[in-house]
C-alpha positions as CSV (number, residue, x, y, z in Angstrom):
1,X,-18.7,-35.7,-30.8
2,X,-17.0,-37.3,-27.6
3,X,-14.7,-34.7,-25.2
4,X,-11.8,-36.8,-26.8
5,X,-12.5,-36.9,-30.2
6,X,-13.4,-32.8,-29.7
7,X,-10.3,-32.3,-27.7
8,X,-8.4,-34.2,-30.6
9,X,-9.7,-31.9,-33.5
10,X,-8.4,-28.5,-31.6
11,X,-5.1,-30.1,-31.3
12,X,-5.5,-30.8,-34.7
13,X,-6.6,-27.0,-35.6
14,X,-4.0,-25.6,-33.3
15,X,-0.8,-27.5,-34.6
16,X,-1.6,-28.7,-37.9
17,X,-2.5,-27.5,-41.3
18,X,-6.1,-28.1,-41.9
19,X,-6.8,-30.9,-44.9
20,X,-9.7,-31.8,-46.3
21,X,-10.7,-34.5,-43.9
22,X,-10.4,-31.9,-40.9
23,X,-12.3,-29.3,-42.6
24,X,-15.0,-32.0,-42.9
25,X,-14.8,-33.2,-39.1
26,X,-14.7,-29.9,-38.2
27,X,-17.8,-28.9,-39.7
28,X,-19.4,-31.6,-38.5
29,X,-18.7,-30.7,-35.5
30,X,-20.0,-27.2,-35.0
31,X,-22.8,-28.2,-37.2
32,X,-23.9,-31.0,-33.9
33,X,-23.2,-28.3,-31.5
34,X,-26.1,-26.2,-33.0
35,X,-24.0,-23.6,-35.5
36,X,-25.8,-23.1,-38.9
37,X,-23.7,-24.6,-41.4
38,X,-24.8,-22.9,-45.0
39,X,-23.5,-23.9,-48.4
40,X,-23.2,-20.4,-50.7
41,X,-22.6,-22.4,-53.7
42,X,-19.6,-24.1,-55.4
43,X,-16.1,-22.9,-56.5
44,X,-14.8,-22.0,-60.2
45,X,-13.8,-25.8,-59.7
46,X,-16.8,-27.2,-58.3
47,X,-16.3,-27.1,-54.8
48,X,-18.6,-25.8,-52.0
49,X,-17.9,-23.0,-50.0
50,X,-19.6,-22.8,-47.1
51,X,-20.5,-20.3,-44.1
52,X,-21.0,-20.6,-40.7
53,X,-23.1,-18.7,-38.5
54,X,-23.3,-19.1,-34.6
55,X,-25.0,-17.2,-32.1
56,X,-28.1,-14.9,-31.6
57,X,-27.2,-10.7,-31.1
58,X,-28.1,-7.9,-33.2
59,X,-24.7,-7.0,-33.8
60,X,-23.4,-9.0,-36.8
61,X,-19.7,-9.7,-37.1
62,X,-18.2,-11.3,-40.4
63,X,-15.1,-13.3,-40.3
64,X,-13.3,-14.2,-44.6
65,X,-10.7,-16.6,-44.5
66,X,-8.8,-17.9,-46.9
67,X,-9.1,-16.4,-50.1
68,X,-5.8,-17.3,-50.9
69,X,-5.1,-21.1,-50.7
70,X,-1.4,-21.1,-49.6
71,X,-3.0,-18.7,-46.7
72,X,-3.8,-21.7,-44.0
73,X,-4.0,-20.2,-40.4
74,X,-6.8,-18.2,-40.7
75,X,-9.2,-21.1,-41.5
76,X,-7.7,-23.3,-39.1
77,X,-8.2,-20.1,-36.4
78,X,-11.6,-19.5,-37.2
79,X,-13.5,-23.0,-36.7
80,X,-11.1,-23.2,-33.6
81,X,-13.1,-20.2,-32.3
82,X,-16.1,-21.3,-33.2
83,X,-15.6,-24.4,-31.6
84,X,-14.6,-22.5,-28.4
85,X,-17.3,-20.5,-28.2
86,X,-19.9,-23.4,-28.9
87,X,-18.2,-25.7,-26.3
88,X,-18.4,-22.6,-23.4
89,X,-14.2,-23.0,-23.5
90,X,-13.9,-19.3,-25.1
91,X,-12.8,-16.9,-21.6
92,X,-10.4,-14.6,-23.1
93,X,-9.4,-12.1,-20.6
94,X,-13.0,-11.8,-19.1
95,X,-14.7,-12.5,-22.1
96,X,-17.5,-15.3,-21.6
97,X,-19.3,-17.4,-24.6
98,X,-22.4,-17.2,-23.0
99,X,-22.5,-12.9,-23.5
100,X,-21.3,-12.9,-26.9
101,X,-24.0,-16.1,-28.3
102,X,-26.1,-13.8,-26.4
103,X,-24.6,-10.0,-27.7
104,X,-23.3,-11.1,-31.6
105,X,-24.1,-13.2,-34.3
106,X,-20.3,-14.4,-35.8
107,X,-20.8,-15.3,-39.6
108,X,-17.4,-17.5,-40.5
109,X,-16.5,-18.3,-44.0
110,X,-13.1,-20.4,-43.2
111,X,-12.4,-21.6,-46.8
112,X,-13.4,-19.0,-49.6
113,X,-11.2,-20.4,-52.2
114,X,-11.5,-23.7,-51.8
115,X,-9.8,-25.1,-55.3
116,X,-6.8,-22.6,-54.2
117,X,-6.8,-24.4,-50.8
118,X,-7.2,-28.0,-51.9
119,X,-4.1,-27.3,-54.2
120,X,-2.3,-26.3,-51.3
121,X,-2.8,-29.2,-49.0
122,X,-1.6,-31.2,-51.6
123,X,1.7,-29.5,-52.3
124,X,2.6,-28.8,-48.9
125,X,1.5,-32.6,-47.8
126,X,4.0,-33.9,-50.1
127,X,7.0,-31.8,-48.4
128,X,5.7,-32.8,-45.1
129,X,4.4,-29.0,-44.6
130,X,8.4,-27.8,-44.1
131,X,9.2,-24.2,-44.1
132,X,11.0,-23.4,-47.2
133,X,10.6,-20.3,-50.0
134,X,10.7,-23.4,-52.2
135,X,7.4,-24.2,-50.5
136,X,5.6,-20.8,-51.2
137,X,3.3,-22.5,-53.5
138,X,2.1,-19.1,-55.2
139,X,0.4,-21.5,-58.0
140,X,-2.1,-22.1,-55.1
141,X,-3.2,-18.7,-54.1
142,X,-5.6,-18.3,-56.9
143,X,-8.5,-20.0,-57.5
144,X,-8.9,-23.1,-60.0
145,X,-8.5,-20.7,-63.1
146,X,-6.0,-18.8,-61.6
147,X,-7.0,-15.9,-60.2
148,X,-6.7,-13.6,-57.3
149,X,-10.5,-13.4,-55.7
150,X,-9.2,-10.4,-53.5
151,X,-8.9,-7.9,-56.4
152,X,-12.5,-8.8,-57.6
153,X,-14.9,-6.7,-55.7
154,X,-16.4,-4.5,-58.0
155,X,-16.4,-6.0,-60.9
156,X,-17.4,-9.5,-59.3
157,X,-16.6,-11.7,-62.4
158,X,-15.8,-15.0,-60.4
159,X,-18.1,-17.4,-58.3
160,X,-16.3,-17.1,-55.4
161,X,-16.4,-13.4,-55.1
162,X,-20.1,-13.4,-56.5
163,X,-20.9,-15.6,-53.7
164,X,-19.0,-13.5,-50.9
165,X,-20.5,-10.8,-51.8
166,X,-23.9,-11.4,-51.9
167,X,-23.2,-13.0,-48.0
168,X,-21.6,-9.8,-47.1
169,X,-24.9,-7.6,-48.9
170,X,-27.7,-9.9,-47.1
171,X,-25.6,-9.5,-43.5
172,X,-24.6,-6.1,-43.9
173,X,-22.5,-6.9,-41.3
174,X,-21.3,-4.3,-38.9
175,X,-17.5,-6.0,-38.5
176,X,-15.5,-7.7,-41.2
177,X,-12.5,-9.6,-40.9
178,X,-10.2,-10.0,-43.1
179,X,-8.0,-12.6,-42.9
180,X,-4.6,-13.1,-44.5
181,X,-0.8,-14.5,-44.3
182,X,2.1,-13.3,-46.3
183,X,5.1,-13.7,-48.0
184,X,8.0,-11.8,-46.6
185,X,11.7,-12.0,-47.5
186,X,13.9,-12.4,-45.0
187,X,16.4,-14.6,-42.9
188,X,15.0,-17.9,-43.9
189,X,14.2,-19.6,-41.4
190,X,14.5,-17.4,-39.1
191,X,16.3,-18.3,-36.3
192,X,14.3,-16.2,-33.4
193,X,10.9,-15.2,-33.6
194,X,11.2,-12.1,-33.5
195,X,11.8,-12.0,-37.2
196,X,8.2,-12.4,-37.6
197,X,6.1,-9.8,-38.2
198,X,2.2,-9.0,-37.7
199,X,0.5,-6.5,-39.4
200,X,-3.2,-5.1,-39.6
201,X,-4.7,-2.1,-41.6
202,X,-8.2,-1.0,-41.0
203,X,-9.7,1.7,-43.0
204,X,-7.9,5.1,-43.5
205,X,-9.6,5.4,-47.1
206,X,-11.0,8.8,-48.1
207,X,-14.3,9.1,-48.6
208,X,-15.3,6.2,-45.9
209,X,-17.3,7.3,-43.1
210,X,-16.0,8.7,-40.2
211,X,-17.9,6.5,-37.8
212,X,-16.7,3.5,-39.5
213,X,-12.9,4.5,-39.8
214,X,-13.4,4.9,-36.2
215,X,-14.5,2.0,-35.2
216,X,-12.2,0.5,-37.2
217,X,-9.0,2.0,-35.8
218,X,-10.5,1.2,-32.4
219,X,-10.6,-2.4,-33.2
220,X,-6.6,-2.7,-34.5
221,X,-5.9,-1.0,-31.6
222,X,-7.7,-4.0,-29.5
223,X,-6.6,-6.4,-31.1
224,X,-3.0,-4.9,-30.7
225,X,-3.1,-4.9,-27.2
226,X,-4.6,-8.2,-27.2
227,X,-1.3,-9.7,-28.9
228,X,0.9,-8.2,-26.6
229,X,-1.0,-9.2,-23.4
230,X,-1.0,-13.2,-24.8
231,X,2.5,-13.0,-24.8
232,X,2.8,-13.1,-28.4
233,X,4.6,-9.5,-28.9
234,X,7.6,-11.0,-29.9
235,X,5.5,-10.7,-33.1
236,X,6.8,-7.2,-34.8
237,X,3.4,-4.9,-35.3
238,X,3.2,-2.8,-38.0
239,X,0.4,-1.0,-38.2
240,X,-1.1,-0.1,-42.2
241,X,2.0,-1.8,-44.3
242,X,0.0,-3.1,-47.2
243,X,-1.5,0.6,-48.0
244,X,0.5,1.2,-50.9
245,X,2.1,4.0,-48.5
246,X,2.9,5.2,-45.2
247,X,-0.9,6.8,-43.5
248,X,0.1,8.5,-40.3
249,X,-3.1,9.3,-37.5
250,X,-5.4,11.3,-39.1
251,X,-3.8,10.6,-43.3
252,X,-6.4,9.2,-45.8
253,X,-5.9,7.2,-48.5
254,X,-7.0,7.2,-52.0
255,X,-7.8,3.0,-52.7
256,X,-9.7,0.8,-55.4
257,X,-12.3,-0.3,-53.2
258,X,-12.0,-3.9,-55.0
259,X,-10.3,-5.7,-52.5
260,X,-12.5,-7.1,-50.0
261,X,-10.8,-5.1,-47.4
262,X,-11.0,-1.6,-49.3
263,X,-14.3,-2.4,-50.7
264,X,-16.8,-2.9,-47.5
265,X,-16.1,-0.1,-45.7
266,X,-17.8,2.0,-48.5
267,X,-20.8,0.2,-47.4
268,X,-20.7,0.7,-44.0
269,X,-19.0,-2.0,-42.3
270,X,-16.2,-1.5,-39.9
271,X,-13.2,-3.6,-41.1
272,X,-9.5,-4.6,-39.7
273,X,-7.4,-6.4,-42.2
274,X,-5.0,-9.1,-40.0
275,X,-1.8,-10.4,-41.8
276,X,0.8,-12.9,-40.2
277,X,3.7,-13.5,-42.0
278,X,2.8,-17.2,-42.8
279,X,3.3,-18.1,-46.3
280,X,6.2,-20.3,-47.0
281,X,6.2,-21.3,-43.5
282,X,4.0,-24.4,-43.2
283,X,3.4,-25.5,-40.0
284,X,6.2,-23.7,-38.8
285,X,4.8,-21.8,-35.5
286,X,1.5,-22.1,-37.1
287,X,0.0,-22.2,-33.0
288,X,1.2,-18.5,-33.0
289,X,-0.5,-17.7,-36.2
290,X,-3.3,-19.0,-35.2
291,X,-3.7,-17.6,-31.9
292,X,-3.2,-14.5,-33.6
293,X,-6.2,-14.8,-36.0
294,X,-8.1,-16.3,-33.1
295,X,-7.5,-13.5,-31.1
296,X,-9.0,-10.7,-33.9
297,X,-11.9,-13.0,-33.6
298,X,-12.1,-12.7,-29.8
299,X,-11.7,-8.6,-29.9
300,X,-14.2,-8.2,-32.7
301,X,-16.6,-10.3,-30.5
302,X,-15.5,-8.4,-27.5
303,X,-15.6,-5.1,-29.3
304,X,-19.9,-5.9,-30.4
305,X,-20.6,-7.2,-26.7
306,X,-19.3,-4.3,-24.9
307,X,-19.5,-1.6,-27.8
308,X,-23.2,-2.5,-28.8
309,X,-24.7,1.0,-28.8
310,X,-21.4,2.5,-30.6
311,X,-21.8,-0.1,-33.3
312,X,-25.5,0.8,-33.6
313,X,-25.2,4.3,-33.5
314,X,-22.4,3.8,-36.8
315,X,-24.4,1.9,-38.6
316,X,-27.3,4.1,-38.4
317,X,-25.0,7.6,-39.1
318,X,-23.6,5.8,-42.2
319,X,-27.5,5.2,-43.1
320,X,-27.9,8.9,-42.2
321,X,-25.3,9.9,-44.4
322,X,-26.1,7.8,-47.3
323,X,-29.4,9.1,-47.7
324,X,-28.5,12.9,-47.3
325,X,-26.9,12.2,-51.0
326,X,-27.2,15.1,-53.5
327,X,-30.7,13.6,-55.4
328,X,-29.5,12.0,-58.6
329,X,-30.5,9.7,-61.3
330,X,-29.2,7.8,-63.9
331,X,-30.1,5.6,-66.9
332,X,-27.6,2.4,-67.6
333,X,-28.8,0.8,-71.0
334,X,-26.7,-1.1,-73.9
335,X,-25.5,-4.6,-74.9
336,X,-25.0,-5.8,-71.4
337,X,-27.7,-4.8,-69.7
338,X,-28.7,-8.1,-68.1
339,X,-25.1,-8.8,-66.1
340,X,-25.2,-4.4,-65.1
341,X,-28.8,-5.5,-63.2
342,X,-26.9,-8.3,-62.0
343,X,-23.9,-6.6,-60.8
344,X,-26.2,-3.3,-58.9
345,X,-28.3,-6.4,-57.1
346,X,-25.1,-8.2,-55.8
347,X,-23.5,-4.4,-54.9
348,X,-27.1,-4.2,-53.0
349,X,-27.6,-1.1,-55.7
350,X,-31.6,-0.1,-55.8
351,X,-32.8,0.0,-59.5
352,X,-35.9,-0.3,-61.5
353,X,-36.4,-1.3,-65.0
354,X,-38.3,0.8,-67.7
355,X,-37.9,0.6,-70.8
356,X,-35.1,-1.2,-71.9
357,X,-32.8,0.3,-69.1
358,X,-32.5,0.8,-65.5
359,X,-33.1,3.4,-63.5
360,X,-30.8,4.5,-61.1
361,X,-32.1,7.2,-58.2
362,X,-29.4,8.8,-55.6
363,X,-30.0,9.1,-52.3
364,X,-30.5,5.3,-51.6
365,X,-29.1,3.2,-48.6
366,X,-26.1,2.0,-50.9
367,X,-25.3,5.6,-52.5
368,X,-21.9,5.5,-52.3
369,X,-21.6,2.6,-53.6
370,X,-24.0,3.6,-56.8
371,X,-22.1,6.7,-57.0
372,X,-19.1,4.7,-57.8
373,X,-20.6,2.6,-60.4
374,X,-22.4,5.1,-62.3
375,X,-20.7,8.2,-62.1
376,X,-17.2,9.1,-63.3
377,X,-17.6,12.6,-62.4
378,X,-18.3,11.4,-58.1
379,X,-15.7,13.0,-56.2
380,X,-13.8,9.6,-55.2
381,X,-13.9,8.3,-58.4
382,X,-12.2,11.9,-59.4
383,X,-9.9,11.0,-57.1
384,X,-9.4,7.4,-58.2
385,X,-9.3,8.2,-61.7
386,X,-6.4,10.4,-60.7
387,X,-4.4,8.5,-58.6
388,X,-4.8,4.7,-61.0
389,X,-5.7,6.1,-64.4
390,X,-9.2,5.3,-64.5
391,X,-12.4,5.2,-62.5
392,X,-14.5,1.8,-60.9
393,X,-17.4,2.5,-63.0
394,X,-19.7,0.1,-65.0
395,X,-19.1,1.3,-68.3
396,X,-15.3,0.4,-67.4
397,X,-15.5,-3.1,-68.0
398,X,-19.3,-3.6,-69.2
399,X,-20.6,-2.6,-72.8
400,X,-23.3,-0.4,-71.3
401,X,-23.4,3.5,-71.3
402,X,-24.6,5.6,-68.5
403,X,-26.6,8.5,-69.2
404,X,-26.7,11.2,-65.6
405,X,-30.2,12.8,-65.8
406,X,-32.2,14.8,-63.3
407,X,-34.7,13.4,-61.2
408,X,-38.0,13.0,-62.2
409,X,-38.9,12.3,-58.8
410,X,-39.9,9.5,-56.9
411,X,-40.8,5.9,-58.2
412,X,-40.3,2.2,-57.4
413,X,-36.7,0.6,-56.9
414,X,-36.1,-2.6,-56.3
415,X,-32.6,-4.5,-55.0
């Protein structure tokens, strides 16, 4: 691609809402500039989804975007960055392309609900992408059967989320992003901007590591002061909003883990949620939402090249402390057998068939995350069952029993 035609696509992915035929070019793009461009698979409605990977480090950072449809900055933000970093034109504040192809591999998926997406295009095209809560376009934040792929993580009943999840369990990436706009009532349109608002959560769940609620809070607080410092603070942060309560320093809540974002810190990924009020807006200041999403990017990439050994030394206590597990076992059998083997595989669960039903041992590298499928009784899903009326288990929302035996010592497993 030409310096003009390349210089005319980030004008594009900095000012204007991303169609289909910029998705494309863009894609193109990065693909000639030596990213991997990988196709997951297809939609509920047919259409690809596709992931991007770029760079050559140990330390794995995975970027979700878009799994709402009427959620368009993030998408646009992320292939910007990519492009940046591919092109040598990424020097935020010190930080050089060069050390973070050579510190970090960046995994992008800029459009995971593509049907929603496509939708949304479409309907905001035809209003010349104006800012109005008449333009909200909720009817495109699921996907083409309508629904929400953000509350689908444990279950996993939808392509999409199927095929997310099974990117995040081969990565097991150390950093996820979690992209996002929202709606927010208010004086419409505003008339200054600091009636916008930013917010970010990372991960004050109980029963997630300590290491990786660390890490976690370290990288809000980054990309925080990275806001302010771009001269974007007339943003309003607020820190944790979409918790379902207020978590001061040091509070832990109780959460479903089947959003994305309260899901894969339970298997040991670092994670900062990153909201801009955006929906309803259109292209309305969509260069500041943008830059903001860009800029989560740029600290997460910052945060693996200069906090390599930290991010190391996480992942390897989380490993630690899923395999110092009370020893366990349990027996899943009944009518839906084949989609529980499926579901433990995608979670990255360990099992082995005998016998008409799987076998199910505790301490494995996934433990928590078998603990919650497979035993009602597991402290957090005590806790859960409390707090939302029932646990995440299997037998929740599969026809399957599980029977919790003892041990009878060591044997084959298999992912």
């Amino acid at each position: 691609m030409s310096a003009a035609k390349l210089a005319k696509l980030r004008r594009a992915l900095l000012h204007r809402i991303a169609g289909p035929e910029v998705l494309s070019e863009a894609l193109s793009a990065l693909s000639s500039l030596g990213a991997s461009v990988r196709r997951l698979g297809v939609s509920e409605g047919g259409r690809p989804i596709y992931a991007v990977s770029v760079g050559r480090g140990p330390i794995r950072v995975l970027s979700v975007c878009r799994m709402h449809g009427n959620e368009p900055a993030p998408t646009n933000a992320s292939l910007l960055f990519l492009l940046d970093l591919l092109t040598g034109s990424l020097r935020d504040r010190g930080l050089w392309a060069d050390d973070v192809l050579r510190s970090v591999t960046v995994h992008v998926v800029p459009v995971a609900n593509p049907d929603g997406a496509e939708l949304y295009y479409e309907l905001s095209r035809r209003v010349g992408h104006r800012p109005s809560w008449a333009n909200v376009f909720s009817e495109a934040r699921g996907d083409s059967l309508g629904y929400d792929i953000n509350r689908d993580w444990m279950r996993l009943r939808l392509r999409e989320t199927r095929l997310l999840h099974a990117l995040a369990t081969e990565l097991s990436p150390h950093v996820v992003l979690d992209h996002h706009e929202f709606y927010y009532k208010g004086n419409y349109p505003p008339l200054w901007p600091e009636d916008f608002m930013l917010t970010m959560t990372d991960a004050p769940y109980r029963g997630v590591h300590p290491e990786v609620k660390a890490v976690s809070s370290e990288l809000l607080s980054r990309v925080a002061r990275a806001v302010r410092l771009e001269g974007l603070g007339h943003w309003r942060l607020k820190e944790r909003h979409f918790t379902g309560g207020s978590v001061g320093a040091g509070e832990e809540l109780v959460v479903r883990p089947t959003a994305l974002g309260s899901h894969l810190p339970y298997e040991g990924s670092a994670k900062l949620l990153v909201e801009t009020w955006g929906v309803g807006l259109g292209e309305y200041l969509l260069s500041d939402r943008v830059a903001i999403h860009y800029l989560a990017l740029a600290e997460a990439a910052r945060l693996a090249v200069e906090g390599r050994e930290r991010l190391e030394g996480m992942r390897r206590a989380f490993e630690e402390s899923e395999m110092s597990r009370e020893e366990r076992e349990y027996a899943v059998r009944g009518a839906e057998l084949a989609e529980a083997r499926a579901l433990l595989s995608l979670h990255g669960v360990r099992y082995s068939d005998a016998g008409g039903e799987l076998v199910v041992r505790v301490p494995q590298p996934r433990s928590t995350m078998a603990l919650l499928l497979l035993d009602p009784d597991f402290e957090l899903n005590a806790l859960i069952r409390r707090e939302f009326g029932a646990p995440v288990t299997l037998s929740t929302f599969l026809r399957v029993e599980v029977e919790r035996r003892l041990s009878l010592g060591p044997g084959t497993s298999r992912a």
